[in-house]
N, C-alpha and C positions, 0 to 999 in steps of 0.2 A: 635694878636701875630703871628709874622712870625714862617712858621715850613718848616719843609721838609716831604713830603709824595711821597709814592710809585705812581707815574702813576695808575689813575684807570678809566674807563670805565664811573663811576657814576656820573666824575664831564667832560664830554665832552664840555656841552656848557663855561662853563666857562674857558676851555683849550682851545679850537674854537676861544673862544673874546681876548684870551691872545694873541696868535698868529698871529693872525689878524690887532691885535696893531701893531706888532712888524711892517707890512711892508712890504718893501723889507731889513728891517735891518736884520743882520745877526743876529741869538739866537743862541748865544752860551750855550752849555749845555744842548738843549732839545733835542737832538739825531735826528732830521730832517735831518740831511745829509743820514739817510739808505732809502732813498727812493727816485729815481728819480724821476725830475720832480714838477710841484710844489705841495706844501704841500694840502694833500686833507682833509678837516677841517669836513666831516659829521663823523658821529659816526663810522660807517664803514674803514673811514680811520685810525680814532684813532686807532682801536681795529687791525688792519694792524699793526701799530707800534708797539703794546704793544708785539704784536706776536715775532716782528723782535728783541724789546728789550730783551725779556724773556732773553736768551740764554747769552747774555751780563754780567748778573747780576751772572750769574752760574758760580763760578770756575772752575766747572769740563769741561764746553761744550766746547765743539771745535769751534772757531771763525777763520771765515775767517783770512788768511794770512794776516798779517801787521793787523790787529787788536787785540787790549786787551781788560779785561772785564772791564766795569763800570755800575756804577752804575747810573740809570738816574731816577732824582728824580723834582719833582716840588716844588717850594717854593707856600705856601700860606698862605692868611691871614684869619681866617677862612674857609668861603666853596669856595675863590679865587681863583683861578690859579694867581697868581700875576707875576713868572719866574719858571728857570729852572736851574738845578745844576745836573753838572755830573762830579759823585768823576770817577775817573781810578783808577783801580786797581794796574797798574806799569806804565814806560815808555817805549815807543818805540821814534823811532829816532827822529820822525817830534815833538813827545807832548816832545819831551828832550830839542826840538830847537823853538818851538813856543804854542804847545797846553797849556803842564803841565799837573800837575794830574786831577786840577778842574776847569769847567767851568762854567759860571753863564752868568744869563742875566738876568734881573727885563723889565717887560713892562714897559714902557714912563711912562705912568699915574700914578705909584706909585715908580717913582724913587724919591731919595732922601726923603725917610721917616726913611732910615734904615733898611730898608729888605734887601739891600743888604750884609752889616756888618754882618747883624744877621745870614744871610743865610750862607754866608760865614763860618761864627765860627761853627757852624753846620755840614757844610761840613769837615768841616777840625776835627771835634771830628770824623767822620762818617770815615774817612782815620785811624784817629788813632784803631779805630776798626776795621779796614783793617790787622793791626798791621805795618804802615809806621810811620815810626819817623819822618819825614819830608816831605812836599810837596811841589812841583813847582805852583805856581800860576804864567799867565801872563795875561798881558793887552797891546792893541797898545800904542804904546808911548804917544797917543796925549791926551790921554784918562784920563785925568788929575782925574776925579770921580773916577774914579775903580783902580787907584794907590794906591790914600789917603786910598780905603776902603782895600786894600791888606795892607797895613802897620798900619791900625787901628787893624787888626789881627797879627800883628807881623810880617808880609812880608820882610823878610832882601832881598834887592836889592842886585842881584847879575850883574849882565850884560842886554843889550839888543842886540836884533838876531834879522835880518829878518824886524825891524819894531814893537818889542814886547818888551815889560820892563820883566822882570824875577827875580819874587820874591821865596824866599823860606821861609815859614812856618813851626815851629816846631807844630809836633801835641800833642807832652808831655808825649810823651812815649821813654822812653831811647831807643836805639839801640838793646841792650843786654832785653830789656823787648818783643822784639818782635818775635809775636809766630812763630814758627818754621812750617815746611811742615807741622805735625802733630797736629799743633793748639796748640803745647806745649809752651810754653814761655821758649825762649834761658836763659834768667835767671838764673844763680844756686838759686836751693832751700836751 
């Protein structure tokens, strides 16, 4: 069963074989852009990342300039690393025009099972807990696989930018359901 779990320490090797897959293809969603250089796969590097992600995942922390928080999560199937999905917590100008809120990547060797749909709808409940009524999802144009699965979740096609298709997602929570600075819900009671 696909899921989303937190980055942990416990399952390196099998985050090691993930990444390793990937290549030199680009993962989107596994947060590997915070570190220059290329990605260092012993347990020591993980636990590097997990550090650099911490602070991401906090509301409150202060992130560098032109950064938002997100959340950066693994897809797995069982004790897998299978991908990687990273909800944002808002938009800034570049994820307006090409990122979006969420990103995902599945390794080669279990693509087209469904893990990425699944993954997907997961993340997109995981934003409505954010309390966003809507999210930007994209994909390169050509990318005919991660279209179909952006509009198997309900991706209404808005435009493409840049070389990117640009879906939006409701996540099923009204406008007015969504909680306030205080975690209150704008709602009247």
């Amino acid at each position: 069963m696909t899921a989303l779990v937190r980055p942990d320490a416990r399952l390196h090797a099998s985050w090691a074989a993930c990444v390793h897959e990937f290549g030199p293809e680009t993962v989107h969603g596994a947060g590997l852009w915070h570190r220059e250089g290329p990605v260092d796969l012993t347990r020591a590097g993980l636990e590097e990342l997990l550090a650099l992600w911490g602070p991401y995942a906090d509301p409150a922390a202060a992130l560098p300039e032109g950064s938002v928080h997100c959340d950066y999560l693994w897809i797995t199937a069982g004790d897998e690393v299978i991908g990687f999905l990273a909800v944002r917590h808002r938009l800034n100008a570049w994820l307006l025009e090409e990122g979006g809120h969420i990103g995902y990547s599945i390794r080669p060797s279990r693509r087209r099972q469904g893990h990425a749909s699944a993954a997907l709808a997961l993340g997109v409940r995981r934003a409505a807990g954010l309390g966003l009524d809507r999210v930007l999802v994209t994909c390169d144009e050509d990318n005919v696989a991660s279209a179909r699965t952006i509009e198997t979740n309900g991706g209404a096609y808005e435009d493409s930018r840049n070389g990117k298709r640009r879906y939006w997602v409701a996540t099923g929570i009204s406008a007015a359901a969504r909680p306030t600075a205080d975690g209150r819900s704008a709602a009247p009671a």
